[in-house]
ROKOLLUM-999860 format. One record per residue (C-alpha): residue number from 1; residue in one letter; x, y, z. Coordinates in nm, 3 decimals, padded with zeros to 5 digits, always signed. Layout:
BEGIN
+-----+------+---------+---------+---------+
: seq : type :       X :       Y :       Z :
+-----+------+---------+---------+---------+
: NUM :    A :       X :       Y :       Z :
...
+-----+------+---------+---------+---------+
// end
This chain:
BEGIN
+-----+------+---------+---------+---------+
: seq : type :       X :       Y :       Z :
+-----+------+---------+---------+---------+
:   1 :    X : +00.000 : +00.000 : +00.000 :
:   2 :    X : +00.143 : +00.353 : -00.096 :
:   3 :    X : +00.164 : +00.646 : +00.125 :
:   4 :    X : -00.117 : +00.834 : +00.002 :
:   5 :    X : -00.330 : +00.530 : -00.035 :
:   6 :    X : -00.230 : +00.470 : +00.362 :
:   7 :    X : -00.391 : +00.810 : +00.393 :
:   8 :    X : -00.696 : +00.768 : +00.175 :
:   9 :    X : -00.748 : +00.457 : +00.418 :
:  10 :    X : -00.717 : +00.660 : +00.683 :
:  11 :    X : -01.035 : +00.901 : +00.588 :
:  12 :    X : -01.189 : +00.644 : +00.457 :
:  13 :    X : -01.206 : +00.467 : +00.839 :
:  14 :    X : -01.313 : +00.733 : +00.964 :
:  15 :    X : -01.537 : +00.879 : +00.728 :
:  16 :    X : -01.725 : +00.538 : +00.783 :
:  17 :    X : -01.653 : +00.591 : +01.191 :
:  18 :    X : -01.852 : +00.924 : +01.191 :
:  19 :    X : -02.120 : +00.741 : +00.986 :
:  20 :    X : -02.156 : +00.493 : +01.217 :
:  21 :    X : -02.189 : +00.733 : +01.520 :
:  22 :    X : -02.445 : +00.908 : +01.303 :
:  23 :    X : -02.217 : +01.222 : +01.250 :
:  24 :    X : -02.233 : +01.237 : +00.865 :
:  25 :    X : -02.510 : +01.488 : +00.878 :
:  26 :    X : -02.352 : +01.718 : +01.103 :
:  27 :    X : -01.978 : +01.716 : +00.971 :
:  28 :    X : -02.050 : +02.069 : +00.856 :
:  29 :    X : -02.212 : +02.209 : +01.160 :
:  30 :    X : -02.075 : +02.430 : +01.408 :
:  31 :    X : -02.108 : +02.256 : +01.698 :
:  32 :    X : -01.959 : +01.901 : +01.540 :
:  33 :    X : -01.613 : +02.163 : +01.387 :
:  34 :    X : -01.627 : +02.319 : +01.749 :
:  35 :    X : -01.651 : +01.947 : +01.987 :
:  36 :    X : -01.371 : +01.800 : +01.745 :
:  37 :    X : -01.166 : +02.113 : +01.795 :
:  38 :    X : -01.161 : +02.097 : +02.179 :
:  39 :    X : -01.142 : +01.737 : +02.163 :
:  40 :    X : -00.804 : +01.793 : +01.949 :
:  41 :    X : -00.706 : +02.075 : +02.188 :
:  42 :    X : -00.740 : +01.802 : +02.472 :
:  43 :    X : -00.581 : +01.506 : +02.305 :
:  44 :    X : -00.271 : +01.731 : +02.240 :
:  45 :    X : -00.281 : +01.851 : +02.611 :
:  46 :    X : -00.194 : +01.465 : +02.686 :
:  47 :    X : -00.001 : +01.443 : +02.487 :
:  48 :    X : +00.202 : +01.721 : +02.667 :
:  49 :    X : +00.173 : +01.530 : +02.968 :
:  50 :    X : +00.339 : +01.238 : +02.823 :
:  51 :    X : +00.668 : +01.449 : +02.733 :
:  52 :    X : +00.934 : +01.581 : +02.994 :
:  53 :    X : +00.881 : +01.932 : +02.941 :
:  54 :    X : +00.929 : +02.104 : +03.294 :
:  55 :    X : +01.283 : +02.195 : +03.278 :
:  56 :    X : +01.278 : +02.301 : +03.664 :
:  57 :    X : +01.172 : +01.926 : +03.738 :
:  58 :    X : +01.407 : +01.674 : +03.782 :
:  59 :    X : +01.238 : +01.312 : +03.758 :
:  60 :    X : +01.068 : +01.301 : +03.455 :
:  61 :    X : +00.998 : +01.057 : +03.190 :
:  62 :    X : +00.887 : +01.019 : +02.807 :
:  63 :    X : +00.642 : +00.774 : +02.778 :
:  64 :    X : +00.698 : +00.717 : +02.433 :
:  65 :    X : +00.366 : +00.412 : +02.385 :
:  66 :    X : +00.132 : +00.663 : +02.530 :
:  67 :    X : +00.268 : +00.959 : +02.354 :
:  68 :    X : +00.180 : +00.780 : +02.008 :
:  69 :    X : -00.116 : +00.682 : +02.176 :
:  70 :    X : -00.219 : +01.047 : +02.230 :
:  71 :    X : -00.061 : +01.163 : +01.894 :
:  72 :    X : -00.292 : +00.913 : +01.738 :
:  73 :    X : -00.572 : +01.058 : +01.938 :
:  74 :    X : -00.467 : +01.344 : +01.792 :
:  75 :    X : -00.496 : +01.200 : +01.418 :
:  76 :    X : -00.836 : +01.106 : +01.443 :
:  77 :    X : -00.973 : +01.458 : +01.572 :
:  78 :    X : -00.772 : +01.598 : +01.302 :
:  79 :    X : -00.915 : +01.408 : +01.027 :
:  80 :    X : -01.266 : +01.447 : +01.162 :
:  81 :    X : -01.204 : +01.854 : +01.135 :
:  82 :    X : -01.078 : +01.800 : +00.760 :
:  83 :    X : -01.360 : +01.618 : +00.662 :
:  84 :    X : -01.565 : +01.848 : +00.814 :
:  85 :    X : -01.364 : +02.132 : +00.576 :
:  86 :    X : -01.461 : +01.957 : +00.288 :
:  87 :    X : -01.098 : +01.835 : +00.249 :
:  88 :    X : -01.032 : +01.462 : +00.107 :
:  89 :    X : -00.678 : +01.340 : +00.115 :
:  90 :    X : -00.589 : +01.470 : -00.246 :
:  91 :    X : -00.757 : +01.835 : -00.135 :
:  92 :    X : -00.542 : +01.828 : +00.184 :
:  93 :    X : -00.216 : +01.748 : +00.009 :
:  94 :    X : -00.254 : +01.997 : -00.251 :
:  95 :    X : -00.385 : +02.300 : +00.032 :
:  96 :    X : -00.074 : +02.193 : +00.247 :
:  97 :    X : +00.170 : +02.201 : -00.045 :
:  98 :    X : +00.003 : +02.569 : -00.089 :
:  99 :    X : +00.049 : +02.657 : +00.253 :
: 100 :    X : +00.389 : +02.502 : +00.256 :
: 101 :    X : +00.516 : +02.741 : +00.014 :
: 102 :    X : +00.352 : +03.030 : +00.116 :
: 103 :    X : +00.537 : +02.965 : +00.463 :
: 104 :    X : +00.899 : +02.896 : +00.307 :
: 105 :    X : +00.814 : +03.234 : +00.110 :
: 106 :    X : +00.721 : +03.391 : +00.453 :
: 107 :    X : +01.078 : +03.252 : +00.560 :
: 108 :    X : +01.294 : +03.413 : +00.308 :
: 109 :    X : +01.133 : +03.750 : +00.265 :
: 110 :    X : +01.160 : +03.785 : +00.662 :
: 111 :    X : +00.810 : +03.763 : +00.766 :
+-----+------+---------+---------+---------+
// end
């Protein structure tokens, strides 16, 4: 399986997850863009908690399993917000590319 056909796969699931919950009708509302957005906001905030990132703290550890765990997490809110964009995995590829060099631009003219 290619990379971008590891992607497709990967809206596909969860195009079909969101169906199953009955969430297809309201990918476009508000209040579905706004849940999956604090649920992403959350699922990143445990992520934090799984990295050593209080420099004033001495015994700390990365735990790396539930750190991909929560990046994961993280995946799945993600995908639910570009669906509920309107983006497919061709349409995201192509918009990031956009955005990519737009930023790289940004970059060299000093932004």
């Amino acid at each position: 399986m290619e990379k971008t056909d590891k992607l497709k796969e990967m809206f596909r699931k969860q195009a079909e997850f969101q169906t199953r919950l009955g969430n297809d009708a309201y990918l476009y509302s508000t209040p579905f863009i706004k849940d999956m957005i604090l649920a992403l906001n959350c699922e990143a905030m445990e992520a934090l908690q799984e990295v050593p990132w209080k420099e004033w703290k001495r015994d700390q550890k990365f735990n790396t399993d539930r750190f991909k765990e929560e990046v994961i997490d993280i995946w799945h809110f993600l995908i639910n917000i570009s669906l509920a964009a309107g983006l497919d995995e061709d349409s995201l590829f192509k918009e990031f590319m956009k955005k990519n060099r737009k930023n790289i631009k940004r970059q060299r003219e000093g932004y």
